[in-house]
C-alpha atoms as one frame of an Amber mdcrd trajectory, in Angstrom:
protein
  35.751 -66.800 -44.604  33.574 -67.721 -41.776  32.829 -71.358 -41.012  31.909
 -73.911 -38.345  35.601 -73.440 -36.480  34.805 -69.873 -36.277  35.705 -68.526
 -33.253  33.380 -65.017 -31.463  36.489 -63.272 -30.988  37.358 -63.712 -35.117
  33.898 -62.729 -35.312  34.026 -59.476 -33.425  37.599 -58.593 -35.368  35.764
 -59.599 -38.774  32.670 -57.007 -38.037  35.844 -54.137 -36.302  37.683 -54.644
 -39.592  34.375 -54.105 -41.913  33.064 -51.424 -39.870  36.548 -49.178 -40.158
  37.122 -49.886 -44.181  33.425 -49.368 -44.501  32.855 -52.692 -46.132  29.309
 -53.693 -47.051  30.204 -56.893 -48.692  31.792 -58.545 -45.774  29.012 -57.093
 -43.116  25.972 -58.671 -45.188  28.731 -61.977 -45.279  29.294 -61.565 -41.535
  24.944 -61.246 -41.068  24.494 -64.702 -43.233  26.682 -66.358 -40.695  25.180
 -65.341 -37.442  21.824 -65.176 -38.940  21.450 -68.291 -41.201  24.478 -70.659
 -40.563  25.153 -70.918 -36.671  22.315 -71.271 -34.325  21.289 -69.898 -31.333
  23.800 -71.462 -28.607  26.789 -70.175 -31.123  30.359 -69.249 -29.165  28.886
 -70.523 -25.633  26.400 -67.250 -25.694  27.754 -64.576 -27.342  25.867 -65.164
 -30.059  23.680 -61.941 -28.699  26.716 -59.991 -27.901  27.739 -60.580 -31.671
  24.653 -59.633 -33.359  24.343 -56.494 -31.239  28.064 -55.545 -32.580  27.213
 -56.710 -35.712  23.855 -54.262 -35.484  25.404 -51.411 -34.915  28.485 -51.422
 -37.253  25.514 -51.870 -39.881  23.864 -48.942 -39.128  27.172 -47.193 -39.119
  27.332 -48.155 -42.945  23.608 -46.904 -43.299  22.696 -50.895 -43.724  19.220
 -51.286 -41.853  17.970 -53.918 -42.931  21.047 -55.785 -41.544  20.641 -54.209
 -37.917  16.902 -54.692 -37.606  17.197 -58.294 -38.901  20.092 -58.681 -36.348
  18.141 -56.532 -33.676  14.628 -59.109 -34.148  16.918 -62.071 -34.054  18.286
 -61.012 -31.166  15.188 -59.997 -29.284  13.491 -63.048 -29.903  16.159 -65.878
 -29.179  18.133 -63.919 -26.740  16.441 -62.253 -24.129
């Protein structure tokens, strides 16, 4: 479960572990997190960096709504 003590790098092992057993349920849980529940200045920056992971281990599972939501985000409040 992701919460407020989350750290990136559990972040970047949660999306690793999702993309390799191909789970769907945990990559839309890992998307809510970044997308709705932490804002912008989330893990000192990375915030970017984790959406862009996040991105492509969703198109890996065919998700694209997921990695266009996570690309936009990105775009717009990390450029």
């Amino acid at each position: 479960k992701l919460d407020a003590s989350t750290t990136a790098d559990e972040v970047v092992k949660a999306i690793k572990r999702a993309q390799n057993l191909h789970d769907l349920h945990d990559i839309r849980e890992i998307a809510h997190f970044l997308l709705e529940e932490v804002g912008p200045n989330f893990a000192y920056g990375y915030r970017g960096s984790l959406l862009s992971r996040l991105a492509v281990a969703s198109l890996h599972l065919n998700n694209h709504d997921i990695a266009i939501r996570c690309i936009t985000e990105r775009r717009i409040n990390h450029r």
